[in-house]
C-alpha positions as CSV (number, residue, x, y, z in Angstrom):
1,X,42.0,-33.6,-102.9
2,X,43.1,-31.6,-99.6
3,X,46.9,-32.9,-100.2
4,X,46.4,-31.0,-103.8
5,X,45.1,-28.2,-102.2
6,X,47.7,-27.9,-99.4
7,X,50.1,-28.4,-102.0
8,X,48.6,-25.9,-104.1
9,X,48.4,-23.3,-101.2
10,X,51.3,-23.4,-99.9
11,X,53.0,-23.5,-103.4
12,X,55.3,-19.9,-104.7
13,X,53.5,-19.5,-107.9
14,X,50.2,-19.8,-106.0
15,X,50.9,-17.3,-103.7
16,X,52.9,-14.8,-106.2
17,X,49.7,-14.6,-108.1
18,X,47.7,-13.9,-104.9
19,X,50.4,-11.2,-104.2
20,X,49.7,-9.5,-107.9
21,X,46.0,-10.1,-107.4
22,X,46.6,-7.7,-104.2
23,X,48.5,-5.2,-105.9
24,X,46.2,-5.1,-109.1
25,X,43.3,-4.4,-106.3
26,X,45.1,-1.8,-104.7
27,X,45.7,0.2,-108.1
28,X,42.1,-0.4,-109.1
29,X,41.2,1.4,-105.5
30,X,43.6,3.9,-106.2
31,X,41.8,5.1,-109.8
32,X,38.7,5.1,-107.8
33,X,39.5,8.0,-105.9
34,X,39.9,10.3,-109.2
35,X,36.2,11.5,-110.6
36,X,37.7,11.4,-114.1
37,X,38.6,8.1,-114.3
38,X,35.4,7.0,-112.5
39,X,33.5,9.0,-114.7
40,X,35.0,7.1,-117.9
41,X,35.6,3.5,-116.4
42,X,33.7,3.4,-113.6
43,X,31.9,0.1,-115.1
44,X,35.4,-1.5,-115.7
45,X,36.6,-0.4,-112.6
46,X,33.5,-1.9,-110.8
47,X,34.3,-5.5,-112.7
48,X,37.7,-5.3,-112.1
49,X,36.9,-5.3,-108.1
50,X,34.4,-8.2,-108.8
51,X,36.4,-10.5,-110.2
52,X,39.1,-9.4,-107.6
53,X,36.6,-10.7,-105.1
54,X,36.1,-14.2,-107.2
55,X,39.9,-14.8,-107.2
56,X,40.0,-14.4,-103.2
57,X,37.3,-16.2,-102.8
58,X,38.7,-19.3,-104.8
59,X,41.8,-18.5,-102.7
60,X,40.1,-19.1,-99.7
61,X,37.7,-22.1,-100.4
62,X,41.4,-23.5,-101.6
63,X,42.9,-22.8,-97.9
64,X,39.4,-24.0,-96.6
65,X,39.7,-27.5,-98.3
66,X,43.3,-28.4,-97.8
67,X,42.5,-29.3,-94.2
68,X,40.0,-32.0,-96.0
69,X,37.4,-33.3,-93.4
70,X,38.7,-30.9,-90.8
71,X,37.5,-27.7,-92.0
72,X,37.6,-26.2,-88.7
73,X,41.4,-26.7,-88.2
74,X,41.6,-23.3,-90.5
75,X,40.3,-21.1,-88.0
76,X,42.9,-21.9,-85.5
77,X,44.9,-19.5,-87.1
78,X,44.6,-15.9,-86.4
79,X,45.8,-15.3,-90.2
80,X,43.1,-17.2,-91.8
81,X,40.4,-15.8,-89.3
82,X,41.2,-12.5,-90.8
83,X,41.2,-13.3,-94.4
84,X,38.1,-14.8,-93.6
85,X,36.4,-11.7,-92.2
86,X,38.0,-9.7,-94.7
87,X,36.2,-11.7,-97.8
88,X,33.2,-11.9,-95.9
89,X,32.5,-8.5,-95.3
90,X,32.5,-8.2,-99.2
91,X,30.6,-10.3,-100.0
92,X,27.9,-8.9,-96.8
93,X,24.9,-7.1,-97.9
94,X,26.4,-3.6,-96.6
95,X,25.0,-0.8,-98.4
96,X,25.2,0.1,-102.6
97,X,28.9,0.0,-104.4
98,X,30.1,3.6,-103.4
99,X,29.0,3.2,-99.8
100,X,31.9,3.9,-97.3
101,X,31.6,0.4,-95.1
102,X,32.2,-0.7,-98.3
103,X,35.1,1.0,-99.5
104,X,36.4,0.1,-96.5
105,X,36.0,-3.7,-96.8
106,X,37.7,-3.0,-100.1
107,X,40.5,-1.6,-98.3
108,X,40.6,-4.1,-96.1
109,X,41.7,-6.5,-98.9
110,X,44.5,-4.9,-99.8
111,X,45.7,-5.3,-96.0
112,X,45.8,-9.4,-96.6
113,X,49.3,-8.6,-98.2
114,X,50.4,-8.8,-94.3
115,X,49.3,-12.4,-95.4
116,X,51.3,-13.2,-98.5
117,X,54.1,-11.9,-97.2
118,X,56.3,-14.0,-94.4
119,X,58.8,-11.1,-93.8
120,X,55.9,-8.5,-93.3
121,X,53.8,-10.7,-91.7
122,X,56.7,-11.7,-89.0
123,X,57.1,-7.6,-88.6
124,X,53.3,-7.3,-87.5
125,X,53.4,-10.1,-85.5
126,X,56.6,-8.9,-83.2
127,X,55.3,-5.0,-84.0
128,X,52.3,-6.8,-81.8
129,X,53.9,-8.4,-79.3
130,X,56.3,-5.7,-78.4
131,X,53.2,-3.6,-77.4
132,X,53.1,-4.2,-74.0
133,X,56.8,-3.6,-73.6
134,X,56.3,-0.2,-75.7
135,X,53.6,0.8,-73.3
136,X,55.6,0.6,-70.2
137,X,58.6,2.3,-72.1
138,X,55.9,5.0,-72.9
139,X,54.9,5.6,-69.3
140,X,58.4,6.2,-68.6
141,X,59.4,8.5,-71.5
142,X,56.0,10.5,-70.0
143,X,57.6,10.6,-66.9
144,X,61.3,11.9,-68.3
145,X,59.1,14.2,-69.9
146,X,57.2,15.5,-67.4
147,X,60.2,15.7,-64.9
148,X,62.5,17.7,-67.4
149,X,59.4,19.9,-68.3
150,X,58.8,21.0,-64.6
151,X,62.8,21.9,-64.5
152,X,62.4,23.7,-68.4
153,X,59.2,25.9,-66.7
154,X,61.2,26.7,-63.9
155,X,64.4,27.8,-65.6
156,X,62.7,29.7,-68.8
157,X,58.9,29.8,-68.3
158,X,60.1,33.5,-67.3
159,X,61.8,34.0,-70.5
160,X,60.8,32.2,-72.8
161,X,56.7,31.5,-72.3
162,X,55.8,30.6,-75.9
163,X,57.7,27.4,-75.1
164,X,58.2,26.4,-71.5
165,X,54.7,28.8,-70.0
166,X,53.1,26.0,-68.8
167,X,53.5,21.9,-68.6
168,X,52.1,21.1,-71.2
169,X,53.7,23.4,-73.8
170,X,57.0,22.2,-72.0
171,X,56.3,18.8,-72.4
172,X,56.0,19.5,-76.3
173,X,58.5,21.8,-76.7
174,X,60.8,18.7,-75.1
175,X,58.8,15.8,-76.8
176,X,59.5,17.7,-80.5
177,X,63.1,18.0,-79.0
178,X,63.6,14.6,-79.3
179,X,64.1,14.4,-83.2
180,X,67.5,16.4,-82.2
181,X,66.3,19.1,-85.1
182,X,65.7,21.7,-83.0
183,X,68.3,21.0,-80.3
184,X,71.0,23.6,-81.6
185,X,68.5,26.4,-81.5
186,X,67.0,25.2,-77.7
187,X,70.4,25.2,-76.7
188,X,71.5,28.9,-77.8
189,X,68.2,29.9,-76.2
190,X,68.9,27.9,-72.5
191,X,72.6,29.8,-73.2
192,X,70.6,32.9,-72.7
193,X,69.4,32.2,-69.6
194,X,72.4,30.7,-68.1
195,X,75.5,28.4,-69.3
196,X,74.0,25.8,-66.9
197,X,71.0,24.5,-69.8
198,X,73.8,22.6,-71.4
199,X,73.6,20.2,-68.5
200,X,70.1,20.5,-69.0
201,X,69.8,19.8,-72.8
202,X,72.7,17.5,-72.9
203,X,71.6,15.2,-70.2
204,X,67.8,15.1,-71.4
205,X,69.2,14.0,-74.8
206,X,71.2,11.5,-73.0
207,X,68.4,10.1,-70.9
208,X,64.5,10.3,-73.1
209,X,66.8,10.1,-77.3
210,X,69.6,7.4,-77.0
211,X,68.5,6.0,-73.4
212,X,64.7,5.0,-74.3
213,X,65.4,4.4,-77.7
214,X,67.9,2.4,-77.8
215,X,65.8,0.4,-74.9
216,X,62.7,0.5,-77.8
217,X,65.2,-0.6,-80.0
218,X,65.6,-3.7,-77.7
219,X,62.1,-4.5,-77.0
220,X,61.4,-4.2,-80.5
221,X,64.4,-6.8,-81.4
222,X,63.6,-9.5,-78.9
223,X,60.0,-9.3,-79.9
224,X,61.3,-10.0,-83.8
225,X,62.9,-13.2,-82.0
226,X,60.0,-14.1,-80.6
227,X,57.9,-14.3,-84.0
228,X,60.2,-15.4,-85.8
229,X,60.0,-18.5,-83.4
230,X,56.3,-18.7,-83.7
231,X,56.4,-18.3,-87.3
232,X,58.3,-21.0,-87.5
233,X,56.7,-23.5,-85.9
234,X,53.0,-22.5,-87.4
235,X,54.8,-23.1,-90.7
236,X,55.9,-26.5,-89.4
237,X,52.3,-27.4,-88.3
238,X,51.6,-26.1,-91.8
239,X,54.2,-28.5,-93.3
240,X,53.0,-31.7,-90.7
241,X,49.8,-31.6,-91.7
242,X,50.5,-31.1,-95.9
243,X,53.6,-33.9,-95.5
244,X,50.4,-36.0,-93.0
245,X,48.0,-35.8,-96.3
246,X,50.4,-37.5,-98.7
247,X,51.4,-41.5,-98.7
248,X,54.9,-41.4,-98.5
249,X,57.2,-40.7,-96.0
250,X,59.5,-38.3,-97.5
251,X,57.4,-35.5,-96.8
252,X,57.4,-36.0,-93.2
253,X,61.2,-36.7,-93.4
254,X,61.5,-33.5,-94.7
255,X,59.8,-31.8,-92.1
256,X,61.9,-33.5,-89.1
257,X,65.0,-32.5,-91.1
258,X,64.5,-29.0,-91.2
259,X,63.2,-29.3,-87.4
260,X,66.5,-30.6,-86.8
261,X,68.4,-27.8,-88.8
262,X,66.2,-25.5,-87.0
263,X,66.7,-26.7,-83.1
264,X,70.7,-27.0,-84.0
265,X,70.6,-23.6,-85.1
266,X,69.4,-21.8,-82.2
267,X,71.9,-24.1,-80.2
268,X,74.9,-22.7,-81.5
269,X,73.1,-19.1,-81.3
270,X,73.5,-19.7,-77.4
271,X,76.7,-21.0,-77.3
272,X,78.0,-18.3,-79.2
273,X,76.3,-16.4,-76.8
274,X,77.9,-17.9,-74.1
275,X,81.3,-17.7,-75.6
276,X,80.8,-13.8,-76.5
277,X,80.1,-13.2,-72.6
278,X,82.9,-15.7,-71.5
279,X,85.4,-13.6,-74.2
280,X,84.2,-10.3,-72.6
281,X,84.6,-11.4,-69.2
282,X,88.3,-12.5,-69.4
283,X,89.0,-9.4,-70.8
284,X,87.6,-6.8,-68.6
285,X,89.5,-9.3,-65.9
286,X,92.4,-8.5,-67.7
287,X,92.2,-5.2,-68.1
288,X,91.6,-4.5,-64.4
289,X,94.8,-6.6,-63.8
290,X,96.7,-4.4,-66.5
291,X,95.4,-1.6,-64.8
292,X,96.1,-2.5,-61.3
């Protein structure tokens, strides 16, 4: 029985379904918010969101019982933990059908697309893990900030008060500089003042737009490495334990393989890597010899 249900959860059709089921919710929510519709299908609308909350519910007893006599096995993942809050506030005694910690649980189901999704899911998951390395790059783009918005309130707080009169309007004026839509019209203004702002303006873009975002950029990246590792192998812990809950063997020889495919993979990642840096190294030598 838990082999079917692993088999069953883990299966496209399953999960496409689950993924419609989502959507359907979603649009159901949507119509909610207009009084007119309410007004006229407000029962239908009503049934529609409880039979929603059957389907997930089937959904989830499914996950629950494909790890058979180990129930507890599903809450070692942080995914299921959330579906399972997310269902369970539903089904909570929280107030009447239009109260607001309700809506909100309804809400909350349409989130467990995150779920359904690997590609989304793998973005949340390196979106997360990148945080800390995002809040170190923010404490330094607060400092660029605040160092260039001293300079701006000494070179145009005089002039130009609306914008540089104090810190803190400096700081924004510069932090809503760094879209680069209002650069052209900052720069004709520091022009005014003196033809020494386009060191100013051009070495602030330099330094808080391309500068710390391209270093976001790279945080971001190697954090989307990262999941995508640990996706991978809580899919294969996924996979050992459906391939463990069948008889034969070719499950499990499936499983290996792709291990295989997967380790040899991020081998010739690195030694293309390494090949790359070995490329670049002989020619910058040789360009210095050219050159010298």
């Amino acid at each position: 029985m838990s082999a079917r249900c692993a088999r069953l959860a883990e299966s496209t059709p399953f999960n496409l379904f689950i993924f419609a089921v989502i959507l359907a919710n979603a649009v159901v929510l949507g119509l909610e918010t207009y009084d007119t519709i309410v007004d006229e299908a407000g029962g239908l609308l009503q049934a529609l969101n409880a039979v929603f909350l059957g389907v997930f519910v089937v959904e989830l007893a499914i996950r629950i019982a494909a790890h058979g006599s180990r129930p507890g096995d599903f809450f070692r993942d942080g995914w299921n933990v959330f579906d399972f809050v997310v269902i369970g506030l539903a089904l909570a005694p929280i107030g009447g059908s239009n109260s607001a910690l309700l809506r909100l649980a309804r809400l909350a189901r349409v989130l467990r697309v995150v779920r359904i999704l690997p590609e989304l899911r793998l973005l949340v998951v390196a979106v997360g893990r990148s945080l800390p390395g995002v809040a170190s790059l923010a404490v330094m783009g607060v400092l660029v900030l605040f160092v260039y918005g001293m300079i701006g309130w000494l070179a145009f707080g005089d002039e130009f008060p609306a914008d540089w009169g104090n810190i803190g309007d400096a700081m924004l004026t510069l932090f809503v500089l760094l879209s680069l839509e209002t650069l052209p019209d900052m720069i004709d203004q520091g022009l005014e003042v003196s033809p020494w702002s386009l060191v100013y303006y051009v070495s602030f873009v330099l330094v808080a737009s391309f500068l710390l975002l391209n270093i976001l950029i790279g945080v971001v990246i190697d954090s989307l490495d990262k999941a995508r590792e640990m996706e991978f192998t809580r899919s294969q812990a996924d996979r050992r334990a459906a391939a463990a809950a069948t008889e034969g063997e070719e499950d499990d020889a499936a499983v290996e393989l792709l291990q295989h495919v997967h380790e040899l993979r991020s081998t010739l990642e690195s030694l293309e890597r390494e090949a790359r840096a070995v490329v670049h190294s002989q020619e910058r030598d040789r360009s210095v010899r050219t050159g010298a």
